[in-house]
Structures are given as C-alpha cells and as structure tokens.
SELOPA-985725 format. One record per residue (C-alpha): x, y, z; residue in one letter. Coordinates in nm, 3 decimals. Last residue first. Layout:
// residues N
<atom c1="X" c2="Y" c3="Z" residu="A"/>
...
***
This chain:
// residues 306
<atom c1="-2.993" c2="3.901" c3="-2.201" residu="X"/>
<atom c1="-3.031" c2="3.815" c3="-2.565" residu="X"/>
<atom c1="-2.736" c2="3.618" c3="-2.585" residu="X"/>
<atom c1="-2.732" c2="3.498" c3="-2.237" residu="X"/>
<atom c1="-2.403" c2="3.474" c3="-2.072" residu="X"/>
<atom c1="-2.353" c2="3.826" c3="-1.876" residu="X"/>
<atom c1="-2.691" c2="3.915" c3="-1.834" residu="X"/>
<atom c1="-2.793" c2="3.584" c3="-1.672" residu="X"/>
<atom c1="-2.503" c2="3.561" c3="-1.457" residu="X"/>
<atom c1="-2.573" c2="3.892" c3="-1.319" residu="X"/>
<atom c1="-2.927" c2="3.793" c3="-1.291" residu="X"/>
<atom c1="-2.840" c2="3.473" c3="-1.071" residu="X"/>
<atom c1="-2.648" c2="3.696" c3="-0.859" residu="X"/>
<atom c1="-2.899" c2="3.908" c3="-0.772" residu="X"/>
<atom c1="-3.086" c2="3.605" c3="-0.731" residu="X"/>
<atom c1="-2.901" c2="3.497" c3="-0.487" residu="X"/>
<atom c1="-2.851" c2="3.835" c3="-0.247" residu="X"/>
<atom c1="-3.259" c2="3.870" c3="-0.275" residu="X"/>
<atom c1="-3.234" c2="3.503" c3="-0.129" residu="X"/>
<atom c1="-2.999" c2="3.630" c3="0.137" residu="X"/>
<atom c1="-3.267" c2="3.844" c3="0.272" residu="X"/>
<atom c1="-3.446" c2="3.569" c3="0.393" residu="X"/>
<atom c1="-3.266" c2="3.501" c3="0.688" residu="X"/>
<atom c1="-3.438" c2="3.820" c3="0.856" residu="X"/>
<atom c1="-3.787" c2="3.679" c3="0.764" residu="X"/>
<atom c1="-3.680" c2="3.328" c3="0.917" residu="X"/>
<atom c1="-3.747" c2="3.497" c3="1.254" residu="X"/>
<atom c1="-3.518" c2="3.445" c3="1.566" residu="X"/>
<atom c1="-3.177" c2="3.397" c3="1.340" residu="X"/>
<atom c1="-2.891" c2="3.177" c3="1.523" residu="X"/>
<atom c1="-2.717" c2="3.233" c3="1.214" residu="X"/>
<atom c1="-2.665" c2="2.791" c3="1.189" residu="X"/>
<atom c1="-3.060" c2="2.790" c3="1.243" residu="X"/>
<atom c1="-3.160" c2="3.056" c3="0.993" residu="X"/>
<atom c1="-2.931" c2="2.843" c3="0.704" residu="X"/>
<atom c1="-3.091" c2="2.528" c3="0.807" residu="X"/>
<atom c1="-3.443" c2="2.718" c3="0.732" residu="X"/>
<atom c1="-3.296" c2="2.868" c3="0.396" residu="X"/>
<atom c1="-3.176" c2="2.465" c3="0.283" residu="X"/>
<atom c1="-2.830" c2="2.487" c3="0.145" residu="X"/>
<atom c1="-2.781" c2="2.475" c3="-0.247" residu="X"/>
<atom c1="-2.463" c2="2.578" c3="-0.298" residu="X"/>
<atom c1="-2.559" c2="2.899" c3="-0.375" residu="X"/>
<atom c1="-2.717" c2="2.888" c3="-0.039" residu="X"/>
<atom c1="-2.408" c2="2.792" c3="0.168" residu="X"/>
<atom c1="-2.198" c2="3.061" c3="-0.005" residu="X"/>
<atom c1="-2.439" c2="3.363" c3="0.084" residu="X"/>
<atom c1="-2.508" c2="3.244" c3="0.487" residu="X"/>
<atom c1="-2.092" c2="3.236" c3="0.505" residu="X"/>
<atom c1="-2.016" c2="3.544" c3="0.298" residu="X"/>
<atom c1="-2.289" c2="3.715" c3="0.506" residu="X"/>
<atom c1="-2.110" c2="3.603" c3="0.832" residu="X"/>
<atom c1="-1.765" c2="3.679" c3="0.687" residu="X"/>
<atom c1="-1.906" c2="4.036" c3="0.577" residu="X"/>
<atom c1="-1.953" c2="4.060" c3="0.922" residu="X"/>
<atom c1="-1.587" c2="4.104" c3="1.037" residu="X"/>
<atom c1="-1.580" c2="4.438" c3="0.811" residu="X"/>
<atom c1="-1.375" c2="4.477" c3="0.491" residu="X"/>
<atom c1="-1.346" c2="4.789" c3="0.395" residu="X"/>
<atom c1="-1.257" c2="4.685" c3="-0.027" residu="X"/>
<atom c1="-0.888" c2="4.660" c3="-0.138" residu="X"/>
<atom c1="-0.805" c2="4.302" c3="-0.070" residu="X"/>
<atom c1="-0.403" c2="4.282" c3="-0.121" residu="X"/>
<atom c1="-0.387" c2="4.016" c3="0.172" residu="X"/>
<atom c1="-0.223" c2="4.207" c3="0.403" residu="X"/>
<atom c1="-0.526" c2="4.486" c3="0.384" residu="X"/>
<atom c1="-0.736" c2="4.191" c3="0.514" residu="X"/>
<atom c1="-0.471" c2="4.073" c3="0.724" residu="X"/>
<atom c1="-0.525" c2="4.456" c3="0.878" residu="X"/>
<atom c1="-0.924" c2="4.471" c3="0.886" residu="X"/>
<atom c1="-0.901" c2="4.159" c3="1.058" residu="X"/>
<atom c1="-0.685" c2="4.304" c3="1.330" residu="X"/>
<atom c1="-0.866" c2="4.626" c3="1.346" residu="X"/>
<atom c1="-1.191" c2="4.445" c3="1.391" residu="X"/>
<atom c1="-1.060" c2="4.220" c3="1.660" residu="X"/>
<atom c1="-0.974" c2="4.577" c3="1.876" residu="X"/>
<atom c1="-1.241" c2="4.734" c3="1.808" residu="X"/>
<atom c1="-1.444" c2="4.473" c3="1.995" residu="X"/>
<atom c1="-1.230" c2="4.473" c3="2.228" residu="X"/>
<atom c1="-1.037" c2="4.101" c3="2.262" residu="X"/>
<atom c1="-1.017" c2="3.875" c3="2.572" residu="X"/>
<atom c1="-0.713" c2="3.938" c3="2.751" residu="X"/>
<atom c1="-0.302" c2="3.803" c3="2.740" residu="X"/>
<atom c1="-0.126" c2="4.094" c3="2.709" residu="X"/>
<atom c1="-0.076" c2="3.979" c3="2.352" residu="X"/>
<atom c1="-0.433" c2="3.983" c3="2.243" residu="X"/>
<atom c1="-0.651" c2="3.611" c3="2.369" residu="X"/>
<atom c1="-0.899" c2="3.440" c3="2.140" residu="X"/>
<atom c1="-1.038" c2="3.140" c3="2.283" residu="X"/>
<atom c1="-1.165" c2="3.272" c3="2.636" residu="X"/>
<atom c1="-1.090" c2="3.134" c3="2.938" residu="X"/>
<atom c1="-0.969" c2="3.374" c3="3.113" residu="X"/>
<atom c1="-0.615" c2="3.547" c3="3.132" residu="X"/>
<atom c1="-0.508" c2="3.646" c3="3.492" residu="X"/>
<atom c1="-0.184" c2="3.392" c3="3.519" residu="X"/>
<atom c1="-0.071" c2="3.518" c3="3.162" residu="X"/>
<atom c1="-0.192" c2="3.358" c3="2.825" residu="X"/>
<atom c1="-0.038" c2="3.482" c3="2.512" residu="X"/>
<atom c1="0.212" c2="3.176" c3="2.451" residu="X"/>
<atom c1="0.016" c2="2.883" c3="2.515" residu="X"/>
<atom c1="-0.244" c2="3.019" c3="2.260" residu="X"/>
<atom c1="-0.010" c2="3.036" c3="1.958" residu="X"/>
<atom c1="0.162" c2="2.692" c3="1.930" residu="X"/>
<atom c1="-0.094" c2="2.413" c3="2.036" residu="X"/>
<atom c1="-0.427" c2="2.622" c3="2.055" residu="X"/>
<atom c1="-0.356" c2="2.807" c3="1.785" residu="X"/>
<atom c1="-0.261" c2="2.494" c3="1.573" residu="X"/>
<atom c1="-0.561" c2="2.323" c3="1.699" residu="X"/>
<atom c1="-0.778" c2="2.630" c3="1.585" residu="X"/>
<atom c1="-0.653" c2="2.642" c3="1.226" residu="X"/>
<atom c1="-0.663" c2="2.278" c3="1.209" residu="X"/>
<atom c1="-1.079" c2="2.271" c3="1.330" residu="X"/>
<atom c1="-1.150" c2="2.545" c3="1.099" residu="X"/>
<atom c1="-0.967" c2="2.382" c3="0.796" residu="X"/>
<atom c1="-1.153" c2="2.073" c3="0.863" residu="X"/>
<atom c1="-1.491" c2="2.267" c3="0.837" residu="X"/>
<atom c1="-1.686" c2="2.347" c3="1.203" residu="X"/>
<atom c1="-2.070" c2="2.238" c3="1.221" residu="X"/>
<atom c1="-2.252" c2="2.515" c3="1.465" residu="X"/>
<atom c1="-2.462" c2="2.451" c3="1.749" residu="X"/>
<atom c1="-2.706" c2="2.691" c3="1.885" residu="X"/>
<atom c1="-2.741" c2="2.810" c3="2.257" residu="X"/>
<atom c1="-2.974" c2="3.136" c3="2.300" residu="X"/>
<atom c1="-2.845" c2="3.411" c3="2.547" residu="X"/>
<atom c1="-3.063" c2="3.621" c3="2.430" residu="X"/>
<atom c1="-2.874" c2="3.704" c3="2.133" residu="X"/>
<atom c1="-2.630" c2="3.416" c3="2.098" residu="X"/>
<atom c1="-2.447" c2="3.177" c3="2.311" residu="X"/>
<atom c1="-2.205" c2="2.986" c3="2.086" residu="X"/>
<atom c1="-2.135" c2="2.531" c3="2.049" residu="X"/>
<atom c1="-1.897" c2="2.476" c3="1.818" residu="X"/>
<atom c1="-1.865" c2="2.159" c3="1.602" residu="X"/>
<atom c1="-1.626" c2="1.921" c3="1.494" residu="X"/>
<atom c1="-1.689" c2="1.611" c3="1.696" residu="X"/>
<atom c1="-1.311" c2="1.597" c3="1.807" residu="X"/>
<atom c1="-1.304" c2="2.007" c3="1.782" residu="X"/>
<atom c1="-1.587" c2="2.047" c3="2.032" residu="X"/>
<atom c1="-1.503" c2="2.404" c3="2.127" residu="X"/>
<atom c1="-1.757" c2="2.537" c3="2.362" residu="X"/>
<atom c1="-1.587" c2="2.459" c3="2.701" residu="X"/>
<atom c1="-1.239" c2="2.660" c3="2.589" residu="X"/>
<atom c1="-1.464" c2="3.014" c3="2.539" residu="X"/>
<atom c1="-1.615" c2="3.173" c3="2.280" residu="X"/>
<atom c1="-1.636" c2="3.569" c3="2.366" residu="X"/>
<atom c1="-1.474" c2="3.716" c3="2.041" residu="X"/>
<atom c1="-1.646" c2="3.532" c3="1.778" residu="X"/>
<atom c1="-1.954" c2="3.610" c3="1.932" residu="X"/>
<atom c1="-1.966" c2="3.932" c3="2.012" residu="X"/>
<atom c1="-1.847" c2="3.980" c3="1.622" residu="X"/>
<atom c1="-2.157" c2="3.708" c3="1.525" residu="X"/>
<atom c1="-2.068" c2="3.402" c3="1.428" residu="X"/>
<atom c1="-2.115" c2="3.252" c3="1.053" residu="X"/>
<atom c1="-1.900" c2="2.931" c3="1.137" residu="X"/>
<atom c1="-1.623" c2="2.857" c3="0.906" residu="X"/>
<atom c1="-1.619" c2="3.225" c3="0.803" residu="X"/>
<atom c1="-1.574" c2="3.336" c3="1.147" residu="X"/>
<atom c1="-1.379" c2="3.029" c3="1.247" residu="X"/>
<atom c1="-1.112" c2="3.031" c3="0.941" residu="X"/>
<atom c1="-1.080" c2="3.446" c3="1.011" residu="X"/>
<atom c1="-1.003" c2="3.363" c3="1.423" residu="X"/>
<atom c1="-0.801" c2="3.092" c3="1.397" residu="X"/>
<atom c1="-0.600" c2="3.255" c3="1.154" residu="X"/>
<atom c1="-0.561" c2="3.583" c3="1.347" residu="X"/>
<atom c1="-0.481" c2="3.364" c3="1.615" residu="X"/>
<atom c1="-0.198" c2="3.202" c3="1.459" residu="X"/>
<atom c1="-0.024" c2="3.541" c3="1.335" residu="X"/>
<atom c1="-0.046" c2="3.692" c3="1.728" residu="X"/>
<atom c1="0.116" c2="3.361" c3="1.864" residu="X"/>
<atom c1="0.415" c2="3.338" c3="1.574" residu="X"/>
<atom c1="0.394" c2="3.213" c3="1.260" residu="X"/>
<atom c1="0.517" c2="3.415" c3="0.969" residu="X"/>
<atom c1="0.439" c2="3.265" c3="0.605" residu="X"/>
<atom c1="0.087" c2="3.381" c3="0.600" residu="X"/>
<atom c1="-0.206" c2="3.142" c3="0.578" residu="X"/>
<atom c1="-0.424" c2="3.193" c3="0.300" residu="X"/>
<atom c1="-0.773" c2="3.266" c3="0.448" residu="X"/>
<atom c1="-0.793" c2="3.616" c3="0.300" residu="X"/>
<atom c1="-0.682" c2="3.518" c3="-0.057" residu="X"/>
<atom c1="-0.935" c2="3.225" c3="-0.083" residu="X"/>
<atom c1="-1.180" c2="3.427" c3="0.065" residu="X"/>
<atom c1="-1.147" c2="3.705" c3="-0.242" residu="X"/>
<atom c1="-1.198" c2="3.415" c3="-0.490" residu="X"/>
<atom c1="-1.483" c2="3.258" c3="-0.259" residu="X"/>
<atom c1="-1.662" c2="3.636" c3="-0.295" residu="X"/>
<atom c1="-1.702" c2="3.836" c3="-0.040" residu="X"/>
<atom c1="-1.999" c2="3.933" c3="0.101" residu="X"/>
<atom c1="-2.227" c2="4.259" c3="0.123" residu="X"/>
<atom c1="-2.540" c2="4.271" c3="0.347" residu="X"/>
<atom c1="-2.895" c2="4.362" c3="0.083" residu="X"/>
<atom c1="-3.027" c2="4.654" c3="0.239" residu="X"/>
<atom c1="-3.414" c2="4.628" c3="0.345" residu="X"/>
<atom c1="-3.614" c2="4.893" c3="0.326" residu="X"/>
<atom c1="-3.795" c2="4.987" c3="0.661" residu="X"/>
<atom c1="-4.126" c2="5.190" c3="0.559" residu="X"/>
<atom c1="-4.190" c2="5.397" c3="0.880" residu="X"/>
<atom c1="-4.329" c2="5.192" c3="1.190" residu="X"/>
<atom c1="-4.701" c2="5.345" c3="1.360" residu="X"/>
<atom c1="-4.675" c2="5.466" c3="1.663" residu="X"/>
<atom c1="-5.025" c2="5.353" c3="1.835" residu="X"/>
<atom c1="-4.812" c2="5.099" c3="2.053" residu="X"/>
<atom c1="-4.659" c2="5.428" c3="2.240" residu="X"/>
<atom c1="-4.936" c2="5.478" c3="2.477" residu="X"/>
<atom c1="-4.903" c2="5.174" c3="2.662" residu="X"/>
<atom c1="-5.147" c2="5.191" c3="2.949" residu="X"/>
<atom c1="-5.121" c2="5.306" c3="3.350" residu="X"/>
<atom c1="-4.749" c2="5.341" c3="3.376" residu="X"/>
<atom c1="-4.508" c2="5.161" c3="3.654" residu="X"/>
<atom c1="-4.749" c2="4.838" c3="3.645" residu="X"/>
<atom c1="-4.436" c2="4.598" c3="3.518" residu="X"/>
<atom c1="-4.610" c2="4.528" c3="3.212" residu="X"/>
<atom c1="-4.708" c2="4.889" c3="3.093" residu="X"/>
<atom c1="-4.325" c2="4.974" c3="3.221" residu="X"/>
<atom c1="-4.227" c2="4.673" c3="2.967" residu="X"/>
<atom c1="-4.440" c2="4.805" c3="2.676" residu="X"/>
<atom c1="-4.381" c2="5.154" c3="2.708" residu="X"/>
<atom c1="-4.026" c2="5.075" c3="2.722" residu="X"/>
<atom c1="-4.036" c2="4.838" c3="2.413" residu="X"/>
<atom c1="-4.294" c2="5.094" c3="2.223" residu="X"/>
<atom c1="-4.032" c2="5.371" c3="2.290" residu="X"/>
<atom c1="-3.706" c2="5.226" c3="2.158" residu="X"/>
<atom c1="-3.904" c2="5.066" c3="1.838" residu="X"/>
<atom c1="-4.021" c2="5.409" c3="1.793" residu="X"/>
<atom c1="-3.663" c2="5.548" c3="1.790" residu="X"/>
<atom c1="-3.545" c2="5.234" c3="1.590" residu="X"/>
<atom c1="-3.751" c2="5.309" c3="1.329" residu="X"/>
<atom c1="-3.654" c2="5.681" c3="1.346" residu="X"/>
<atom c1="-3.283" c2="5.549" c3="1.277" residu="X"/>
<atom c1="-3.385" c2="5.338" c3="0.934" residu="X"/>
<atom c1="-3.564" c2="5.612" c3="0.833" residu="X"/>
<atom c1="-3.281" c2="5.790" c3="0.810" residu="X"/>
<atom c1="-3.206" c2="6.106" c3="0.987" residu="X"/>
<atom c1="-3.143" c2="6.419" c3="0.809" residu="X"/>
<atom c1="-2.889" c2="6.592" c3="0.566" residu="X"/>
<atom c1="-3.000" c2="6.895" c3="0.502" residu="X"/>
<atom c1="-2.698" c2="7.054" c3="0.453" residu="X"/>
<atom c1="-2.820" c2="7.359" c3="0.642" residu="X"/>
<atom c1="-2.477" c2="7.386" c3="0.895" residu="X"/>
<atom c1="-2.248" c2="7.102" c3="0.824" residu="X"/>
<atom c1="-2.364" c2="6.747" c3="0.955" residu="X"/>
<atom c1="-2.227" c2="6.628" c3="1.238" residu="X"/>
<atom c1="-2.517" c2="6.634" c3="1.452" residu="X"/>
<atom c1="-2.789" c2="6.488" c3="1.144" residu="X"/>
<atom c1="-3.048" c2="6.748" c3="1.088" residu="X"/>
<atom c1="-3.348" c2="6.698" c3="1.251" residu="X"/>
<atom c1="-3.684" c2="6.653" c3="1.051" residu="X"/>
<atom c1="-3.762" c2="6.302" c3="1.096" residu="X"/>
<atom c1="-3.726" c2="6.336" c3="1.462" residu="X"/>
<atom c1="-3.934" c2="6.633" c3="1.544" residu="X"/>
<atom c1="-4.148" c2="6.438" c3="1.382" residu="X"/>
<atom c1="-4.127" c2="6.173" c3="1.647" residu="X"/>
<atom c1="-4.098" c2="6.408" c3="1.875" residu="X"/>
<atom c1="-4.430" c2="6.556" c3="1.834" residu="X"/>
<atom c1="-4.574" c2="6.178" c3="1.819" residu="X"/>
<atom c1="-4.469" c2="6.105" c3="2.101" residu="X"/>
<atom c1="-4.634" c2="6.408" c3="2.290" residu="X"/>
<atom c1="-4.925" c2="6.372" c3="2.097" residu="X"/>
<atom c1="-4.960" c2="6.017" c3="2.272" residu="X"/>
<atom c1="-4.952" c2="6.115" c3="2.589" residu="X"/>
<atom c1="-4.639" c2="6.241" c3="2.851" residu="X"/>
<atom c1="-4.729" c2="6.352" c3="3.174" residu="X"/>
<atom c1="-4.715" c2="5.977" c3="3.341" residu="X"/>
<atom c1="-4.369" c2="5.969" c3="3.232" residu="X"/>
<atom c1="-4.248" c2="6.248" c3="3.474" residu="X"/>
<atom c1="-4.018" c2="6.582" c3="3.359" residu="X"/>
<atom c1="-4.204" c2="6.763" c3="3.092" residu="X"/>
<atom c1="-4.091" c2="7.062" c3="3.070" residu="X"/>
<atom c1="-4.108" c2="7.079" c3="2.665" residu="X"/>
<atom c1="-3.702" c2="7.105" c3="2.663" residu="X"/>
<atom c1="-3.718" c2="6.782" c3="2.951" residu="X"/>
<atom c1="-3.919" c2="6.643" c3="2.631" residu="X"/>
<atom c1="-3.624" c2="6.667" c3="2.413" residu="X"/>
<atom c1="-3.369" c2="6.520" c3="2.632" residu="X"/>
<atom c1="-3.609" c2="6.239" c3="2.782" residu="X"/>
<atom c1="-3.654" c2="6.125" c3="2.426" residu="X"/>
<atom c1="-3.325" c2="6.133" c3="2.329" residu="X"/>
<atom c1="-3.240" c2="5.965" c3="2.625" residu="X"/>
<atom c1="-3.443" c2="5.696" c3="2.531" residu="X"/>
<atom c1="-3.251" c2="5.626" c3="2.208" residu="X"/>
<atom c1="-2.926" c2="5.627" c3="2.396" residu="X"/>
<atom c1="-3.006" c2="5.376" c3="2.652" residu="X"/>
<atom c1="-3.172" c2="5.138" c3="2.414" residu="X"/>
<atom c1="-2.860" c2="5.163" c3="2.176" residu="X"/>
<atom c1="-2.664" c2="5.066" c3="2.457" residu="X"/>
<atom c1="-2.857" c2="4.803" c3="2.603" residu="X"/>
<atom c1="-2.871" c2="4.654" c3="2.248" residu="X"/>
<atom c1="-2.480" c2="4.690" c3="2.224" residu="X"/>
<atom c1="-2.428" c2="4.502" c3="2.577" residu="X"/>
<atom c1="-2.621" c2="4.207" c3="2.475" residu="X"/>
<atom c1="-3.012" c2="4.198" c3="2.524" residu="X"/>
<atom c1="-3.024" c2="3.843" c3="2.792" residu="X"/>
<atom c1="-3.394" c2="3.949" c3="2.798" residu="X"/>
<atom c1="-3.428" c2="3.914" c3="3.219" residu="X"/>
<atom c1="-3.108" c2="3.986" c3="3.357" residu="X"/>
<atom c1="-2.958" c2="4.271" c3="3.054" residu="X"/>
<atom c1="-3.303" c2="4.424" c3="2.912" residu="X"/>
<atom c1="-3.472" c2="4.437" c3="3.239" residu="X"/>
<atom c1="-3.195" c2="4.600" c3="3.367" residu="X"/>
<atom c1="-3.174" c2="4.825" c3="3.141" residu="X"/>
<atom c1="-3.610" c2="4.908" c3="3.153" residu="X"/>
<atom c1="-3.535" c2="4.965" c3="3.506" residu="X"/>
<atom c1="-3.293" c2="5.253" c3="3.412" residu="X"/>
<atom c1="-3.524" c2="5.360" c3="3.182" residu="X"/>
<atom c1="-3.750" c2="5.411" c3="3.507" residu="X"/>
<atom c1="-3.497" c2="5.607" c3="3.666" residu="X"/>
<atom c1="-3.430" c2="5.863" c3="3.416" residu="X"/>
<atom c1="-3.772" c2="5.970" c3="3.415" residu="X"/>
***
C-alpha cells in the first residue's frame, strides 16, 4: 500500500508542482489511512471498498485528538476530516487515472460542512509600527526590513517570501515576479518603500551575509543560506514583539493585511485574486466577509440608532 502513495508523491511534486507542505500533508493523511486499515488486516488497495472508507471516516470524526488528556473529548475538526476525504478522493483519483485501481471508490465521500474562518490582519495603525525602520542597521536588521516591506508590499506566500531569488526582482520596473502553487508565475506591483527597503538590503545588508556557497536567493540568515521556514517566522515574530505589538503575529497576517487594505480602498476582488495568485475567486472572496465586518463596526459605532 505504501508504495502506491508513494507514486501518488511523486505525482504530486513532478507532475502537480504541490509544494513541499502539500506533499506533506498528503503523506500524513494517507498514512492514517493505511495505519488504521493495516489494524482491519487489510494490507492491498484493491481490498478496500467503499464501506471500508467510510468506517474510517467515522472512525475519524470520533477520535480524540493525540494530545488531548484522557476523555476530554476533544475531537477532530471538521476542518481535518475534510482534508482526510480530500486526501483519499485525490489518491483514488490519480491511481483510478494511472490504471493502478479498477474505479474510484472514494468520489462517493461526501465533504462535511467546511465553515469558513475569516484570516486576521492588522490594521494600517499596527503596520505603521511594524514597518518603522529600527535605528540599528546592520545585515541581519536590513533584511528583516526587506523582508516585512516585501511581504506586506506584495501579499506573498511564507514559501514564497523566502524562496525569491535575484532574477525575479524587477526593482527598475517595480514589480516582482513569484512562482506559486503549482509552480504558477504571477506578477506583483512593488510600493516605493518596497523597492528602497530592498535596494538598501541589497547594497549594505546582502553583501555582507553571502559566503562562496550561498545561492541566489534574496533573503540570506547570517551563515549565509536561504531561510527555514521557522526560521523567517521567528524573526518576524521578534521585530514584531520589537515593535510593542502584543498580538501572535504570524507572516500571513501580512498577506491578509495586504488583500484587506487593497479592498477597503476600493481594489477590484478579481485584481485582488490575481496579485494572491488565488486558483478560484471563491477563496478571494472571503475578504469581502472581512469588509463588511468592518463596515458594521463602523456602523455601530457612529450611527445614532445603530
């Protein structure tokens, strides 16, 4: 069994262009499969049906969560047994494809209700304080600049942010050009105070950190490498701290704070999708629930009868 999801990987990483988290989360959804039905002896895919799926899908929704102490009750959310059955209906699909099994079985699961949580963003007050440049100025202190003025400058993803690379800045023209999810292109505008953040960097900061084995990559730690993923998240999470801002602040709340500013100033939703390097405009569109949120909370707090 364990061999065919491994064909379903590599499907995922040559042929999808899934990034590195997808394949992860793939991996580790399946597995829970193949864990639980390796307990009901089955040990081939062709030996599995539809009950089968369905058994541990309910097994599913009725698990306790691992961490969680002993008859809490604390379960899975429906958010994770979505992503179970959307696990399973993508292998079935591709192994359905790719002749390995004789039908899909797993396209009669049927989706629990997925609500939608509205992302949280920071305000242009609380920007204001996290993009104020900090007196010290040495290599590590322009990065982290460079970095917060192009993640809220640009709305790019945390893989994103830290993979751009020297060929995609296009600082003359001002714009960035960023390989998405699926290895989609997209080009973004970059602001003025983007484009200086990132020249400084590159004149004062940049020089400094790179080493005869660095790559190419923008964004470079002291030793000279690309950035963890943990590793860029600690660092923003630290100016963010710097800058007296109390709440967990997470690198995507620049994206959101990006896609929310540009539509209470009016931008278009379908320009908006295109800048996020969005598939469906239904994902965008959650930032309209974010607006008039806000357009209520204005409402209640000026209107006399509100």
């Amino acid at each position: 069994m364990q061999n065919l999801i491994e064909d379903f990987l590599s499907f995922l990483r040559h042929e999808k262009g899934a990034s590195p988290q997808t394949q992860k989360t793939y991996a580790a959804l399946l597995m829970n499969f193949t864990d639980w039905a390796a307990r009901q002896e089955l040990r081939d895919w062709t030996r599995v049906t539809l009950a089968h799926l369905m058994a541990f899908i309910e097994h599913e929704r009725e698990r306790e969560l691992k961490d969680a102490p002993p008859g809490g009750g604390k379960k899975l959310s429906s958010e994770t047994i979505y992503l179970q059955i959307a696990a399973l209906r993508a292998f079935y699909a591709y192994a359905e494809d790719e002749k390995h099994l004789p039908q899909n079985i797993a396209e009669n699961l049927s989706f629990p209700r997925r609500w939608k949580r509205l992302p949280k963003w920071l305000s242009g007050a609380e920007i204001t304080r996290l993009l104020k440049p900090e007196t010290a100025a040495g290599p590590g202190d322009l990065c982290d600049q460079a970095v917060l003025e192009l993640a809220y400058a640009s709305g790019l993803r945390l893989a994103e942010l830290r993979g751009i690379r020297l060929e995609q800045l296009h600082l003359e023209a001002g714009f960035v050009t960023v390989i998405g999810k699926g290895n989609k292109e997209r080009v973004v505008p970059l602001g003025r105070k983007a484009v200086e953040a990132i020249r400084r960097y590159l004149e004062a900061g940049r020089p400094k950190l790179v080493t005869a084995r660095s790559p190419a990559n923008l964004f470079l730690t002291k030793r000279g490498t690309p950035f963890a993923a943990v590793t860029l998240w600690q660092r923003i999470k630290r100016r963010a701290a710097r800058a007296g801002l109390e709440r967990n602040i997470t690198p995507h709340m620049l994206r959101h704070s990006f896609a929310t500013h540009l539509l209470e100033h009016g931008a278009d939703l379908r320009v908006i999708q295109e800048l996020l390097g969005h598939a469906s405009i239904s994902t965008t569109e959650v930032y309209t629930h974010l607006d008039g949120e806000r357009l209520r909370e204005v409402h209640r707090r000026c209107h006399p009868r509100a």
